[in-house]
One Martini backbone bead per residue (centre of mass of N, CA, C, O) as a GRO file, in nm:
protein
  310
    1UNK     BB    1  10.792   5.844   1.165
    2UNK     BB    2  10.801   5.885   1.520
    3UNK     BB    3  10.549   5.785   1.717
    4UNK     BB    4  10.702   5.733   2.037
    5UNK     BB    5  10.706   6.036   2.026
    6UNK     BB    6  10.676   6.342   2.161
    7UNK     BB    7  10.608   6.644   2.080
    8UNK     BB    8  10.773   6.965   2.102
    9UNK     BB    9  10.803   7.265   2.298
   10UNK     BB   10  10.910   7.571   2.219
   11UNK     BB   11  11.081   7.847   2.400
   12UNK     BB   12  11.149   8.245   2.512
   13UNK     BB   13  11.024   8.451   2.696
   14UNK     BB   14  11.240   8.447   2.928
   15UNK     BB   15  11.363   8.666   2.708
   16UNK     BB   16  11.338   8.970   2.730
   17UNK     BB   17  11.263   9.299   2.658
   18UNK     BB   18  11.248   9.636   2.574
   19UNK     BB   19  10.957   9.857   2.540
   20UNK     BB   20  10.774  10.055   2.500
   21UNK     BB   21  10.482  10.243   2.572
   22UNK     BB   22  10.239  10.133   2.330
   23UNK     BB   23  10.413   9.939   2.152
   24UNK     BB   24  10.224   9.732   1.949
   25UNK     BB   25  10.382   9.479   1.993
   26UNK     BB   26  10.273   9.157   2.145
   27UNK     BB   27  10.518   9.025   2.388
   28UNK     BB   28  10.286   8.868   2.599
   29UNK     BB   29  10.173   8.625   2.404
   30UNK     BB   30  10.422   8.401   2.477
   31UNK     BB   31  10.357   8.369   2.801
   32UNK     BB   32  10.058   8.327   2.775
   33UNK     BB   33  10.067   8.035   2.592
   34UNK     BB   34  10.242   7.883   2.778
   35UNK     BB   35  10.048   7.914   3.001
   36UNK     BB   36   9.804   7.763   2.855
   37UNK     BB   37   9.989   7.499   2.758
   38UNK     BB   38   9.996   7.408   3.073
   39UNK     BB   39   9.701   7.428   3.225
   40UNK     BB   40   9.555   7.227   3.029
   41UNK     BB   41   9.705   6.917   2.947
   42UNK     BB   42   9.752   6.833   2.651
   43UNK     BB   43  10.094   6.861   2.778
   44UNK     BB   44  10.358   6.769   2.894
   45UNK     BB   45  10.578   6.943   3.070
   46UNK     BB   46  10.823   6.848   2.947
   47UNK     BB   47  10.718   6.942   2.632
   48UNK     BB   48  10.849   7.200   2.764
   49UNK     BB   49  11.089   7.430   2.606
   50UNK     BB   50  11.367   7.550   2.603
   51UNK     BB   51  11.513   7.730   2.390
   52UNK     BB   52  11.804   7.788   2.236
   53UNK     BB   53  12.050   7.916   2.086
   54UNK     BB   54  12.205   8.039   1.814
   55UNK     BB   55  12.426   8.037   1.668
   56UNK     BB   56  12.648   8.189   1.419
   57UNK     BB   57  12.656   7.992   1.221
   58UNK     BB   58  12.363   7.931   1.211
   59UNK     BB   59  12.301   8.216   1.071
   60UNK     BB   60  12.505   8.252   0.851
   61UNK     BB   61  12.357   8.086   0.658
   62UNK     BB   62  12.127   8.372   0.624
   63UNK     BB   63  12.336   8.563   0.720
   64UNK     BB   64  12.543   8.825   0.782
   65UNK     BB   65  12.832   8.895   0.950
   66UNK     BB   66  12.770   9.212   0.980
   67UNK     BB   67  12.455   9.190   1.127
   68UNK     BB   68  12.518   9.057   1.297
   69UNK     BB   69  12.731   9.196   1.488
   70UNK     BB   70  12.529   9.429   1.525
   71UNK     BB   71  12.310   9.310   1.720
   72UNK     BB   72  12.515   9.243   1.918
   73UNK     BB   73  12.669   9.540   1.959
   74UNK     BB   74  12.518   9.804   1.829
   75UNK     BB   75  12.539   9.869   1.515
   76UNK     BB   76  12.316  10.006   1.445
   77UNK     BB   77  12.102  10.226   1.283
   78UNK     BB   78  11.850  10.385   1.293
   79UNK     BB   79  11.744  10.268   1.051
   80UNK     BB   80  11.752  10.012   1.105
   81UNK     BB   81  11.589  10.006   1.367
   82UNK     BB   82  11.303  10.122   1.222
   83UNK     BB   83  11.278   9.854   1.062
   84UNK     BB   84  11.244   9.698   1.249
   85UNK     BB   85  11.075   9.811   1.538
   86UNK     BB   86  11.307   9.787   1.752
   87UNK     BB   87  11.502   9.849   2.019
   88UNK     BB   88  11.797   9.841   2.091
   89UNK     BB   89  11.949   9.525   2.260
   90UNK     BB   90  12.120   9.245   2.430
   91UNK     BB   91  11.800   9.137   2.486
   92UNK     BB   92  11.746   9.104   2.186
   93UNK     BB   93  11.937   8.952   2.098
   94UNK     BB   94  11.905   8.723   2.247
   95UNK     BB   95  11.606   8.641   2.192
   96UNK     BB   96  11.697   8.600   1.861
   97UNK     BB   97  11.782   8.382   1.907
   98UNK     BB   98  11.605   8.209   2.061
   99UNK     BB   99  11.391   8.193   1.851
  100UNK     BB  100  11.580   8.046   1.633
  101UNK     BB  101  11.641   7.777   1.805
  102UNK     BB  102  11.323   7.696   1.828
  103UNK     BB  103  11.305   7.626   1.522
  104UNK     BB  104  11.514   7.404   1.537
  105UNK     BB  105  11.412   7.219   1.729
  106UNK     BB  106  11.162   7.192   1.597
  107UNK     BB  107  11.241   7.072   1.357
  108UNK     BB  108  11.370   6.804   1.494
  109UNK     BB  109  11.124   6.696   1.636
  110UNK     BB  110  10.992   6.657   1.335
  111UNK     BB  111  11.189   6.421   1.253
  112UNK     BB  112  11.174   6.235   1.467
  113UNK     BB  113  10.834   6.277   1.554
  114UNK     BB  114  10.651   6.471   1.336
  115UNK     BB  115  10.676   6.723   1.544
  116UNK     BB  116  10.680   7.082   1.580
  117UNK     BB  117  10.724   7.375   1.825
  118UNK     BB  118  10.698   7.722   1.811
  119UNK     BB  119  10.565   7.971   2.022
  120UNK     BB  120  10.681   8.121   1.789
  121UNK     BB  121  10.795   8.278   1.560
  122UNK     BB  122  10.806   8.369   1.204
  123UNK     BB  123  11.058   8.587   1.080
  124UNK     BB  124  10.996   8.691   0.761
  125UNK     BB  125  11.136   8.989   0.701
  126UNK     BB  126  11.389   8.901   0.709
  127UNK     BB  127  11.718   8.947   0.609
  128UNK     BB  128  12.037   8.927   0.568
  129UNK     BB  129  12.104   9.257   0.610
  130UNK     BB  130  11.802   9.295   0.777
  131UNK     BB  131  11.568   9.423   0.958
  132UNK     BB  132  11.198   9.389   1.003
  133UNK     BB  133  10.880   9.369   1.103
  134UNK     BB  134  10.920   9.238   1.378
  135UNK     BB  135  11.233   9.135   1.247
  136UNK     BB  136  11.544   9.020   1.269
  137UNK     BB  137  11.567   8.698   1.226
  138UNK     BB  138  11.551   8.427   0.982
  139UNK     BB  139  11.403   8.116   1.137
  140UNK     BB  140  11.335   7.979   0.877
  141UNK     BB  141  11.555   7.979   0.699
  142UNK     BB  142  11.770   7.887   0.917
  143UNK     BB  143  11.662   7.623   0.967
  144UNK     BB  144  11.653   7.455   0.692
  145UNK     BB  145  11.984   7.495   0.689
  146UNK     BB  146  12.052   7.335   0.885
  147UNK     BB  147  11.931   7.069   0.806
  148UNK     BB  148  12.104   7.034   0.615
  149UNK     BB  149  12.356   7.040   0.714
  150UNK     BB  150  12.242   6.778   0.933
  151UNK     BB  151  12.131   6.580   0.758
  152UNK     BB  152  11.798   6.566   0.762
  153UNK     BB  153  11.715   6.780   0.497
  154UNK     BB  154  11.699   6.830   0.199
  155UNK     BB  155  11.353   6.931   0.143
  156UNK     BB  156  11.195   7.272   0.198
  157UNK     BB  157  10.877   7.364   0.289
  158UNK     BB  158  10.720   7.695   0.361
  159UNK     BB  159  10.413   7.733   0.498
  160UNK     BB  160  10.285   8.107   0.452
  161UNK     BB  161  10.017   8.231   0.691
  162UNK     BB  162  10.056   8.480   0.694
  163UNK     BB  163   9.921   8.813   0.658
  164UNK     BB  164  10.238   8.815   0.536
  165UNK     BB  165  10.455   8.839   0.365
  166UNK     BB  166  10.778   8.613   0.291
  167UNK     BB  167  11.014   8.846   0.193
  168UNK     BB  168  11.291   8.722   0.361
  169UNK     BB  169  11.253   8.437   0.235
  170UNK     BB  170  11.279   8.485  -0.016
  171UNK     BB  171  11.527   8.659  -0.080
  172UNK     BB  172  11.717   8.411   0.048
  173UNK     BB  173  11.606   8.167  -0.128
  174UNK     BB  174  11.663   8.270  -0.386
  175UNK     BB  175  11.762   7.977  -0.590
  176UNK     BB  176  11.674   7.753  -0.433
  177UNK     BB  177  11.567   7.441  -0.489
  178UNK     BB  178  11.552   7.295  -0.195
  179UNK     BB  179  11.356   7.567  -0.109
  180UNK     BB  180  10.996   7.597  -0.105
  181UNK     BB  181  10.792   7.922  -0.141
  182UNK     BB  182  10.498   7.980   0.014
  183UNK     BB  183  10.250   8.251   0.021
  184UNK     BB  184   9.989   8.381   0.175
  185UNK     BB  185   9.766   8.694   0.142
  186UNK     BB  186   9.820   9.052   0.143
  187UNK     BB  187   9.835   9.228  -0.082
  188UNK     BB  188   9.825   9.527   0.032
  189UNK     BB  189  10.002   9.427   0.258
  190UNK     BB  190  10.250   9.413   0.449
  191UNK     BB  191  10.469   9.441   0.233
  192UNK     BB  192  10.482   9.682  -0.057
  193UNK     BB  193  10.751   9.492  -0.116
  194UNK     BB  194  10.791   9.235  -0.267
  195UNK     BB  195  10.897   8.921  -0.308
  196UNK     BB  196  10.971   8.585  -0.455
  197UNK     BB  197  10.827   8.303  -0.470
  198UNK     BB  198  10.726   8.027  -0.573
  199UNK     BB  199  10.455   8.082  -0.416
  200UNK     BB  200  10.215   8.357  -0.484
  201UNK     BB  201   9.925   8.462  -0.268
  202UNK     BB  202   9.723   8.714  -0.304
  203UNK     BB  203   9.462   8.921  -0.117
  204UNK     BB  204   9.191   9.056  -0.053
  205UNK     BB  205   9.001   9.245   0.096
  206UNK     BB  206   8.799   9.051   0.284
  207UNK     BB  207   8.849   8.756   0.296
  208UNK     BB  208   8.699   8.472   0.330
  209UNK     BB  209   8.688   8.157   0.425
  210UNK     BB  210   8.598   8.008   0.174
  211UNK     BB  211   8.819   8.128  -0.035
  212UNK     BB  212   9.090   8.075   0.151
  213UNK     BB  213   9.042   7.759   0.147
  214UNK     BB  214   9.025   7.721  -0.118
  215UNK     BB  215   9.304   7.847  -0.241
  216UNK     BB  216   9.488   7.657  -0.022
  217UNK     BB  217   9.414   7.381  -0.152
  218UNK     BB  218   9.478   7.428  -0.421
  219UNK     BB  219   9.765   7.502  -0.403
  220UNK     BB  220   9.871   7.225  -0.207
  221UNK     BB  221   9.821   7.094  -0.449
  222UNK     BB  222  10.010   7.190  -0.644
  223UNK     BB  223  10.305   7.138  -0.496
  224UNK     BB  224  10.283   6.827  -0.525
  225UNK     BB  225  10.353   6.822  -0.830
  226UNK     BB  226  10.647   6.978  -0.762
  227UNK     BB  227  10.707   6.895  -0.440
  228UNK     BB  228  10.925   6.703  -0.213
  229UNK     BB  229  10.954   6.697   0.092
  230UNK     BB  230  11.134   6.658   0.420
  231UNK     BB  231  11.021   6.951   0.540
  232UNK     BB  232  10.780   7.139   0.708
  233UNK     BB  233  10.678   7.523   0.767
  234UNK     BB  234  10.482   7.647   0.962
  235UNK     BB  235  10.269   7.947   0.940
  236UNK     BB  236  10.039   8.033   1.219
  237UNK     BB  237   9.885   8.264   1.190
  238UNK     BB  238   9.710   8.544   1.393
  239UNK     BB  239   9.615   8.777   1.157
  240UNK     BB  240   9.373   8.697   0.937
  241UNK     BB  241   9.162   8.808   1.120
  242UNK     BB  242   8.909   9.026   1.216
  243UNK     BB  243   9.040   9.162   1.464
  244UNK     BB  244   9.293   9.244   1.338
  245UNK     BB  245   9.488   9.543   1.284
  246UNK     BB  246   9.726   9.374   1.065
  247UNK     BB  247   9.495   9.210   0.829
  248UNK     BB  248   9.202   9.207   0.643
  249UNK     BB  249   9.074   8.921   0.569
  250UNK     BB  250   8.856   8.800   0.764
  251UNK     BB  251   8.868   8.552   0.959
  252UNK     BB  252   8.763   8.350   1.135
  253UNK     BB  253   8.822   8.105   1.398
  254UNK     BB  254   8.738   7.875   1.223
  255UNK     BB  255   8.865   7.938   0.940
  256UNK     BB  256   9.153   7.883   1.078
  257UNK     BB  257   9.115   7.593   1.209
  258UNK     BB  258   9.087   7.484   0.881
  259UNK     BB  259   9.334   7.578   0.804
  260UNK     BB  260   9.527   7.384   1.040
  261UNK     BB  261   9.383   7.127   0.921
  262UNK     BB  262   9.467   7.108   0.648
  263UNK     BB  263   9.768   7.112   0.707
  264UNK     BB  264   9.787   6.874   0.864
  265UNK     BB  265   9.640   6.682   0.645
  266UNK     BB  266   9.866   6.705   0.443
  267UNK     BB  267  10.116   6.604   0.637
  268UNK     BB  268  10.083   6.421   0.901
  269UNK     BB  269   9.854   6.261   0.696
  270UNK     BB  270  10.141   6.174   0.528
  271UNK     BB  271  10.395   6.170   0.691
  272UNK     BB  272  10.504   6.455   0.722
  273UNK     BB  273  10.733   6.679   0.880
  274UNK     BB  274  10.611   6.932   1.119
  275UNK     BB  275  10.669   7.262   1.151
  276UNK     BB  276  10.565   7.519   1.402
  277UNK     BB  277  10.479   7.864   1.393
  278UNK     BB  278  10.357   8.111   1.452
  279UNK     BB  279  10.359   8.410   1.447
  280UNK     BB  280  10.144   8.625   1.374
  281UNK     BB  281   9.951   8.867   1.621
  282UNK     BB  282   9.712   9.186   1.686
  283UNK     BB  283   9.511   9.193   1.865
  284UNK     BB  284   9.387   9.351   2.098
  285UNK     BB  285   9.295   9.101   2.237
  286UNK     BB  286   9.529   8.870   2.342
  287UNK     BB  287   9.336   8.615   2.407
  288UNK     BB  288   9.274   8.641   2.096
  289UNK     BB  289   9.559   8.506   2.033
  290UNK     BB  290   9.564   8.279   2.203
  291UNK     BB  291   9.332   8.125   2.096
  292UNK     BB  292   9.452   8.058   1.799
  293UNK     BB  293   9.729   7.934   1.898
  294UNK     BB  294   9.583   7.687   2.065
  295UNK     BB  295   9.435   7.579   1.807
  296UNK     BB  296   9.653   7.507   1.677
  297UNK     BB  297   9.757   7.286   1.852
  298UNK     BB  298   9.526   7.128   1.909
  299UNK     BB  299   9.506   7.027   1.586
  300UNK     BB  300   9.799   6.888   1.591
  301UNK     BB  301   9.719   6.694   1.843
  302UNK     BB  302   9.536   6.567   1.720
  303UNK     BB  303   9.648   6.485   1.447
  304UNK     BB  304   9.903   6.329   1.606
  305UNK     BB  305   9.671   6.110   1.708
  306UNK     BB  306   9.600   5.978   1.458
  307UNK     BB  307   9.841   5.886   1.316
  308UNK     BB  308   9.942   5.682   1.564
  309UNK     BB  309   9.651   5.476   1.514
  310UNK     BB  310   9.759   5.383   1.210
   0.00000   0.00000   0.00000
């Protein structure tokens, strides 16, 4: 890990897109999240960047060439429309490549410099041929294989804690045995049809705290005697929280922070190359997704100046 160069942090919400109004989805919760940390000070505005657009090469990692196609030409049907969760145009497309790029980027900050965020991404319902749940492209899968491809990194760990399985990352890397997917979640919780992860912890309604943190620590004790990743991809979801609308774990938001303690000193303190995404949060107060995901900001960059120390 090379502590010598600071983190990169990678955006993409400059490439906006039509929603209607009501819309569910907090389009605007990644433009507050940037905005709050460029005037927090936290980290050199230098150290914030546009992430890249992914190429068609690396979507194809995971992704079929006939469903980029449609993404990008309009040729989705109504139905899969309907499934992405989002109306199609051609500004969703660029933003869902520059989603996926800002994870790739990530990534290579993370093995470069030993951490490295995507402001957003965590797109994990996305599939090969089709996307999902406010989920176009698989970000975290296209990610893994790109560093692999440029032989940055043999064996990819995912640490997925959106309050949402990581049914799309599972799919997709069904059988390969250099990407190990665990996703804690909640088992009631969409998606309602799961796919296999290498570890899957459901969890029910109303989970709090104190449950959730023993579960997590010790599912990540058991992949250490199992997997030795050379690069994790952590989602910071902000979703499994108690005011979230389509959380239902209840966790509080010092139980999130205590999640992002928990694995930042899992990897980032024994020296494992971290990247993080946000991924999901839906709480009615935007402020308070944006407060969430700036914690867990503060968490890494606080775990990432401990071990620079060390």
């Amino acid at each position: 890990m090379n502590l010598l160069k600071q983190p990169q942090f990678y955006t993409h919400d400059q490439f906006a897109f039509y929603l209607p109004e009501g819309h569910s989805f907090p389009i605007t919760k990644y433009a507050l999240l940037r905005q709050r940390l460029e005037a927090s000070g936290l980290v050199s505005l230098e150290q914030i960047v546009v992430g890249p657009a992914a190429t068609t090469e690396q979507l194809a990692l995971a992704h079929t060439r006939e469903y980029i196609r449609k993404v990008d030409e309009g040729g989705l049907t109504e139905k899969e429309i309907r499934r992405m969760g989002f109306p199609w145009s051609a500004e969703l497309a660029q933003r869902s490549r520059h989603s996926v790029g800002s994870t790739i980027a990530a990534c290579r900050s993370a093995l470069e410099r030993g951490l490295g965020f995507n402001l957003g991404g965590g797109t994990h319902h996305a599939c090969a041929d089709h996307g999902q749940g406010y989920c176009v492209y698989n970000d975290v899968a296209v990610a893994a294989r790109v560093m692999q491809q440029e032989k940055r990194a043999d064996r990819v760990l995912v640490v997925d804690c959106d309050v949402h399985q990581g049914n799309g990352t599972a799919s997709i890397t069904q059988g390969d045995e250099s990407i190990y997917t665990f996703s804690i979640h909640g088992e009631k919780n969409f998606p309602f049809r799961k796919e296999s992860s290498n570890l899957d912890i459901g969890l029910p309604d109303d989970t709090g705290d104190e449950e959730y943190l023993e579960t997590l620590e010790g599912a990540l004790g058991y992949i250490e005697t199992r997997f030795t990743p050379d690069l994790v991809i952590y989602l910071a979801g902000a979703d499994p929280y108690m005011g979230d609308r389509l959380g239902r774990l209840a966790l509080t938001k010092a139980g999130l922070l205590a999640r992002d303690q928990l694995v930042f000193e899992q990897y980032l303190g024994s020296g494992v190359p971290l990247a993080v995404v946000a991924s999901g949060g839906y709480a009615r107060d935007e402020d308070e997704i944006v407060e969430i995901h700036f914690a867990t900001i503060q968490a890494g960059v606080a775990a990432y100046a401990r071990q620079s120390a060390v």
